[in-house]
N, C-alpha and C positions, 0 to 999 in steps of 0.2 A: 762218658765222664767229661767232666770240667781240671785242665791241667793249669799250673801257675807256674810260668819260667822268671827267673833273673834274667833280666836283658844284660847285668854287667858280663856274666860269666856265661849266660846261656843254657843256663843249666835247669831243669825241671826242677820245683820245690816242693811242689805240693802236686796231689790227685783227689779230686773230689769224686768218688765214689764209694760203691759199697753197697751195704745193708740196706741206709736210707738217702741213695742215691738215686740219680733217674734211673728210669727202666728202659729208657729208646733216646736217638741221637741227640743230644745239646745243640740246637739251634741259636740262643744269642747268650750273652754275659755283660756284662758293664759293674765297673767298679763305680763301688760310693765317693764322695768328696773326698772324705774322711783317710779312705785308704783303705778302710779298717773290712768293710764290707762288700761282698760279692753275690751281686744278682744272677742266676742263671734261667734260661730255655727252655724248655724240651718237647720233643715229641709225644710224652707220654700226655700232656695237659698241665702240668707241674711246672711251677717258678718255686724257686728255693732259693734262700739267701744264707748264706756263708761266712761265719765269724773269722776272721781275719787275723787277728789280733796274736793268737798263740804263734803266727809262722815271721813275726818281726825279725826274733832271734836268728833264726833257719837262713831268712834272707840276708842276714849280715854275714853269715857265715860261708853265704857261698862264695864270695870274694874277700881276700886278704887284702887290703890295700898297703899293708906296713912289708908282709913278703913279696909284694905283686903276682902272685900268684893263685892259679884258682885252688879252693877247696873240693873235695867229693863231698857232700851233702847229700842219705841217698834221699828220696821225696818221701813226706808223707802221707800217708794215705788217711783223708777226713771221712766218714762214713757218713755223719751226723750234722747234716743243715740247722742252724738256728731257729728255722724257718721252711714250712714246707708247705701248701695250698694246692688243691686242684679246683678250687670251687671257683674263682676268677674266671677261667675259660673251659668250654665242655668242648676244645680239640686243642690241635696242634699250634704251641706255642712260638712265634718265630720272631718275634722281635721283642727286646727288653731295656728298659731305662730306668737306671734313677732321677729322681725330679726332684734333690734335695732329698728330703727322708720319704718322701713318697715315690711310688715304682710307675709307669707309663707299661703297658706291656699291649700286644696285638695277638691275636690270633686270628683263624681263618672264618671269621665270624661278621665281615664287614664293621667289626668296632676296634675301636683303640680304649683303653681302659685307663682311668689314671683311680691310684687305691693306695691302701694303708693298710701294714698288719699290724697284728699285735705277737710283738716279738717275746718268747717265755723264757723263763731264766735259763741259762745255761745248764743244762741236764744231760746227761746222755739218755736218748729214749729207744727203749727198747720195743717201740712197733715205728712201722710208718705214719708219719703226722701228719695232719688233713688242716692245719690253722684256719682259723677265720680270717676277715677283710672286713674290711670298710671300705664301697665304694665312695669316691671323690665325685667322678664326670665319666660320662663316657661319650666321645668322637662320631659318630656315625660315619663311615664311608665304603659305599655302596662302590662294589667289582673288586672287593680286597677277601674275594672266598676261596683267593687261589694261594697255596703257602709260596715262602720266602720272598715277601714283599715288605721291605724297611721300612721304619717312621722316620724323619730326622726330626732334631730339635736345636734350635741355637744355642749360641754359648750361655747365653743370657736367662735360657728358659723361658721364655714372652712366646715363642712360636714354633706351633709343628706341625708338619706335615706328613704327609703319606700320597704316593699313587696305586695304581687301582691296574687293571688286564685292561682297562679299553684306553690306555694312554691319556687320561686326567690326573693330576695332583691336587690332592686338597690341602689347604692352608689355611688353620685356628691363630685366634691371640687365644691363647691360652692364659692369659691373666686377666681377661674377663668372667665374670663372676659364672657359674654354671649352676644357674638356679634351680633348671627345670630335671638336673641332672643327666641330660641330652643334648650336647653343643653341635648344632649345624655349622658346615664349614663357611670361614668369614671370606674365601676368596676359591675359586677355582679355575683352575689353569686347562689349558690342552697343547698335548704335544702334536695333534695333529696326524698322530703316527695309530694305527693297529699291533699297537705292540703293550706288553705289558712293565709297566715303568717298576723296575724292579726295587730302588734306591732311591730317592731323596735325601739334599744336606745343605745346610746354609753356612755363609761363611760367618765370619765372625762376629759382627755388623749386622744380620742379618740383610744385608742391602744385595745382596745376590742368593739366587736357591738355583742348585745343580738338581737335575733328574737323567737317572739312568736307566735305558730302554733293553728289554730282550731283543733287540733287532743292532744290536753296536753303535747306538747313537747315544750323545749327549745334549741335552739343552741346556740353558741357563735362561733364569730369567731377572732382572736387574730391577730394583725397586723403582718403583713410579712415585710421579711427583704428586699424584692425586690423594685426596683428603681421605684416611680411614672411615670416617664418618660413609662417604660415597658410595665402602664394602671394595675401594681398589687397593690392595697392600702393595702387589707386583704389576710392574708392564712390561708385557711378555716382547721378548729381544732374543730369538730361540737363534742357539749358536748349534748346527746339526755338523757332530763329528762321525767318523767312519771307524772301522776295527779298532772300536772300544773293549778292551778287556778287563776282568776284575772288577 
């Protein structure tokens, strides 16, 4: 299952499960811009996305700010995704993004996906729903067949990345056009390390991208001064930490 708390009060709001729930553990989630919308996970091959919109009420109710006091609210239980696809990936889904109204999603397939569904009216359905897609692009990066390996993306949406089991990060502009619907990565990095870089994230700026190893290490590496055109986005400046956790 997929749970949604109130950070004021702490309290569980919502449970995304059920009937036409996953079948195996929720691997990622990510909220839309909007608020309104919830991307999910899973083990099963399944991304489903989550209307939002009915639990506004719920969420104000869990905190009183005129009593100061918290309310019980008990959670409600969603059964019914907006949105349900397994044709996107034929395994295990473990990393998931909104890109604006389009989703960024990874499995263990050496690709990164970026797609569009077609979201159907509000209904309750009574079987499980299999939606169509429209692919966008897809990533290539080759030693990403192992699960729970993250993509990151800046704040900006211009650039993302991924590492790989043999300690490489790849890094796209992604706001070049993706003609051939197969985008080679525009810069590749090495940690130098035998380990599997679990994590990728850039900062704000994108003028720095953190990588997180299975072996307790951190690198960074800080933008360089050289021309895109060149194919240099980063110059590698690896800052190696020790008992890194989380």
């Amino acid at each position: 299952s997929a749970r949604l708390w109130s950070l004021r009060s702490g309290r569980c709001v919502a449970i995304f499960a059920g009937e036409n729930g996953h079948r195996d553990e929720v691997l990622s989630a990510d909220f839309h811009l909007s608020g309104k919308l919830l991307v999910t996970a899973s083990m099963d091959h399944t991304i489903k996305i989550w209307d939002l919109t009915d639990l506004t009420d719920r969420l104000a109710k869990c905190h009183d700010p005129r009593k100061k006091t918290e309310r019980r609210v008990p959670a409600k239980y969603v059964q019914f995704p907006m949105y349900s696809t397994s044709k996107v990936h034929g395994n295990y889904v473990d990393c998931v993004r909104f890109m604006g109204d389009f989703v960024l999603s990874k499995s263990v397939e050496d690709e990164i996906k970026l797609w569009s569904g077609r979201y159907p009216e509000k209904t309750k359905l009574t079987r499980m729903p299999n939606h169509t897609f429209r692919s966008l692009g897809v990533y290539k990066c080759s030693g990403c067949d192992v699960w729970w390996i993250r993509f990151g993306m800046d704040y900006h949406m211009r650039h993302l990345a991924v590492g790989n089991r043999a300690g490489m990060v790849f890094i796209w502009d992604i706001t070049r056009p993706n003609t051939n619907g197969s985008a080679a990565p525009l810069v590749k990095l090495s940690t130098n390390e035998v380990s599997i870089v679990r994590q990728v994230a850039f900062d704000y700026d994108a003028n720095h991208i953190v990588a997180v190893c299975d072996n307790s290490t951190v690198y960074v590496w800080r933008r360089g001064t050289a021309k895109r055109g060149n194919g240099v986005l980063m110059k590698s400046s690896s800052v190696k930490g020790s008992s890194v956790k989380g």
